[in-house]
N, C-alpha and C positions, 0 to 999 in steps of 0.2 A: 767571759761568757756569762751571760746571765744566767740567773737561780731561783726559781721559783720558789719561795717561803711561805708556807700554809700559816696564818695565824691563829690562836687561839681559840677556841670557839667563845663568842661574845655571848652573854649572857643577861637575859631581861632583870629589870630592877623594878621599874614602874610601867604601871599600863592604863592604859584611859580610850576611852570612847567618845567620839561626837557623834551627831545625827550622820556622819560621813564619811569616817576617817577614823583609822586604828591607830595608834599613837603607843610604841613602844621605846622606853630609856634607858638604854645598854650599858651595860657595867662600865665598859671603855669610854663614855661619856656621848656616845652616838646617840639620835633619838631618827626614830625609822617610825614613817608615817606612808601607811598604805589606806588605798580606798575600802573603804566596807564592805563593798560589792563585790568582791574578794568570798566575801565569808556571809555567806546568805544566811545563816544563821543567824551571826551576830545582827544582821543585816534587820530582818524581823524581830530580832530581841527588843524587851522594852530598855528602857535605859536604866532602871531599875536592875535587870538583869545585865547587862552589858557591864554594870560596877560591881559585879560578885564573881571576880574572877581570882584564881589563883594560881602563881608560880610552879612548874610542876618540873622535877631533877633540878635541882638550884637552878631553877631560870632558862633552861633552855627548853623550855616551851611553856605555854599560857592554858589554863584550862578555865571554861567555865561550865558547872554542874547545871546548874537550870536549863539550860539547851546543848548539853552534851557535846558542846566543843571544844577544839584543842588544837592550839596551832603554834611550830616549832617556831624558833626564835631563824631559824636555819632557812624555810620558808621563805620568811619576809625580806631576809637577804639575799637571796639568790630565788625570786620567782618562778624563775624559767625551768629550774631545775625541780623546783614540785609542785607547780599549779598547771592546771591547762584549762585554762577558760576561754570561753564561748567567743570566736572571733573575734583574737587577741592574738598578738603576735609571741607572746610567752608561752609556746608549745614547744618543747623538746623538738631537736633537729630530727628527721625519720632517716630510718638505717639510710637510705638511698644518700640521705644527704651527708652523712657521717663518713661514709666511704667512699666519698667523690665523684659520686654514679647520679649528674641528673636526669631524674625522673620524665625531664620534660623532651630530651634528649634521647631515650631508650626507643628502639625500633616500635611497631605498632604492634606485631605478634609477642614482643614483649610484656607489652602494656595490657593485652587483652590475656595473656597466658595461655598461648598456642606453643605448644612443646616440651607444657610441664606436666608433671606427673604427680 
């Protein structure tokens, strides 16, 4: 039977910026590179700014003070589970779909909420 094993929580080392791309160096030797566009912030930052960042709880998230952001290392690994951006498929499943009930399938008094209260 298989066993599900939670591992560790991975923890940033290094971090860097391009004109495009967040680039984080995980304790475990992983390096996780997510688009900018991500992080609107960092996004309009200059790059001046974008290299003034610091490690914030040993490493498990990234802060930079000059544009008041902060992004967990947890995040960049698992997207889906805390971003939700703008017509992108990394949107959290909605109750309906979590509970096996599709949405697209539900009668049309349903849909319109005829019979609730």
């Amino acid at each position: 039977m298989p066993t599900l094993v939670e591992s560790s929580e991975a923890l940033a080392v290094d971090v860097s910026c391009s004109d495009d791309a967040l680039t984080v160096v995980l304790d475990d030797g992983r390096t996780v590179s997510v688009p900018l566009v991500w992080f609107p912030r960092l996004l309009a930052a200059t790059s001046a700014q974008r290299k003034e960042w610091e490690l914030i709880g040993g490493g498990i998230g990234i802060h930079w003070e000059a544009i008041d952001e902060d992004i967990s290392i947890a995040s960049l690994l698992q997207p889906e589970r805390f971003m939700r951006l703008a017509n992108t498929a990394l949107q959290p499943a909605s109750r309906a779909r979590r509970s096996g009930v599709n949405p697209k399938k539900r009668s049309r008094a349903a849909r319109s909420g005829v019979g609730r209260r």
